[in-house]
C-alpha positions as CSV (number, residue, x, y, z in Angstrom):
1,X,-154.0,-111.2,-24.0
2,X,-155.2,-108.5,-21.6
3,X,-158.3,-109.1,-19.1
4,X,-161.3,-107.5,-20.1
5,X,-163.3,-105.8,-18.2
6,X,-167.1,-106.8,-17.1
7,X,-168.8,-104.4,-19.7
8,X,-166.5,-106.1,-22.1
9,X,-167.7,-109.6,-21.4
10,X,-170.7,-108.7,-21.7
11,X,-170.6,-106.7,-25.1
12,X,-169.2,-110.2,-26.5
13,X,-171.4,-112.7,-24.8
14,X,-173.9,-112.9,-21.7
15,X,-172.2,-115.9,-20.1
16,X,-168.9,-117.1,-19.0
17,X,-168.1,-121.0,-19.7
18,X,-165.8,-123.4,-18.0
19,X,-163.0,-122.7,-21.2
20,X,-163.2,-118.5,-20.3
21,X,-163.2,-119.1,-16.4
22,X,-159.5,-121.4,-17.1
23,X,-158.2,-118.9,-19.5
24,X,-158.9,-116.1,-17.0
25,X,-157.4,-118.2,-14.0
26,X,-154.3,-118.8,-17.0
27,X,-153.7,-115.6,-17.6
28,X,-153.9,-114.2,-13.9
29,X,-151.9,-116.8,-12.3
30,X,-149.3,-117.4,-14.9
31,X,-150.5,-120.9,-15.7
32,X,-150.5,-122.8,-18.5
33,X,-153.8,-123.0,-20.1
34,X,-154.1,-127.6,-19.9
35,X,-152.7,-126.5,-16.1
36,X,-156.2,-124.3,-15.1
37,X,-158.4,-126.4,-17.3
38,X,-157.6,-129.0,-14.7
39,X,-157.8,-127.1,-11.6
40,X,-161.1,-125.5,-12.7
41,X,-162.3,-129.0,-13.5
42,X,-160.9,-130.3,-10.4
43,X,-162.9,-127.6,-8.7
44,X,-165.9,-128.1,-10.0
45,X,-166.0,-131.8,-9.4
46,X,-164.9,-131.6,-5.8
47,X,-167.7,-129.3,-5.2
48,X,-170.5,-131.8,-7.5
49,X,-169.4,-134.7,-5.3
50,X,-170.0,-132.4,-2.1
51,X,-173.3,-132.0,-3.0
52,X,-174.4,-135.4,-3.9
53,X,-173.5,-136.0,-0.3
54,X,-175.9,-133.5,0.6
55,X,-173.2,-131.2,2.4
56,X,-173.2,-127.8,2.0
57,X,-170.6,-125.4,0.4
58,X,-169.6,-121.9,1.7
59,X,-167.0,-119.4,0.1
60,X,-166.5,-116.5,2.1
61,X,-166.7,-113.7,0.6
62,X,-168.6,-115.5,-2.5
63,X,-171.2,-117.6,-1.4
64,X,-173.0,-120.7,-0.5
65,X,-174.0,-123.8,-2.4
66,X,-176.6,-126.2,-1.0
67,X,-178.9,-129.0,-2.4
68,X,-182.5,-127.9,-1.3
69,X,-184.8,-130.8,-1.9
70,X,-188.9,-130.7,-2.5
71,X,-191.8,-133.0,-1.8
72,X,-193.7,-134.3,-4.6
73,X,-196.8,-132.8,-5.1
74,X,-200.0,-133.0,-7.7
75,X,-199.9,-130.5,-10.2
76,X,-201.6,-129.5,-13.3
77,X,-200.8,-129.6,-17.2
78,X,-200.9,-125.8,-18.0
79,X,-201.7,-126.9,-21.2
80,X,-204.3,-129.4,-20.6
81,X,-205.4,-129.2,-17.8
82,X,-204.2,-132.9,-17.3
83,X,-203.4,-133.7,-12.9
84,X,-199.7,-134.9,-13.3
85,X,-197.8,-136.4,-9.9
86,X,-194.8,-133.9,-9.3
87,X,-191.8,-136.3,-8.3
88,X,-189.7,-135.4,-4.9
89,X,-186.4,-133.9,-5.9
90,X,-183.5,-132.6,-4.5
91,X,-181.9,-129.3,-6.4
92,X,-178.5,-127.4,-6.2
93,X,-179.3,-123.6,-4.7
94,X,-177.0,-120.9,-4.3
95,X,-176.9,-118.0,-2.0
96,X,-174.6,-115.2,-2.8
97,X,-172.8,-113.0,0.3
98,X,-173.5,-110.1,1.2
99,X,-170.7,-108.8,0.0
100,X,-170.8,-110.4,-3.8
101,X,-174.5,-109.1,-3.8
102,X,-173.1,-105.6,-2.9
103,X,-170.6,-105.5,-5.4
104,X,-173.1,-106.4,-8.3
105,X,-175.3,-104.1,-7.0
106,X,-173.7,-100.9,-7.4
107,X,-170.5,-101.7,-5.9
108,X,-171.5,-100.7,-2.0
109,X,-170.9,-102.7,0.7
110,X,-173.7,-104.3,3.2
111,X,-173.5,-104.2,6.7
């Protein structure tokens, strides 16, 4: 099965899931599909744990990952008006490089 290309992906569906990011890594490494289910897997649950910890994640060349977290606050029902308290909570961010951002943009570098 060839790779298909970006405007491909995109003719057939808006997102990539965990099953297309395995059969990608499959087909370009030479793995066995139940092989880069469970490095993908592995990946992604290395990286969950590292953020529960509150540490922070950097991929050169990709990106960053970070948990950013808020105060609570008093906010407003939109709908009725209603004051609501906002619960503190802690969120995953990411933060592409400069490089990633470049290539989606147009395909020129940053300096």
């Amino acid at each position: 099965m060839p790779t298909k290309s970006p405007s491909q992906l995109h003719a057939e569906s808006i997102s990539m899931t965990k099953s297309d990011l395995a059969e990608n890594l499959a087909q370009d490494k030479k793995l066995t599909l139940q092989h880069a289910e469970l490095v993908v897997e592995s990946i992604l649950a290395s990286m969950e744990q590292s953020m529960r910890r509150g540490e922070r994640i950097e991929i050169r060349g990709f990106g960053t990952f970070q948990v950013r977290s808020y105060k609570g606050y008093v906010g407003r029902n939109p709908k009725t008006g209603e004051v609501i308290s906002v619960a503190p909570k802690r969120v995953p961010f990411f933060k592409a490089s400069k490089n990633l951002a470049a290539s989606i943009d147009g395909g020129r570098e940053r300096t």
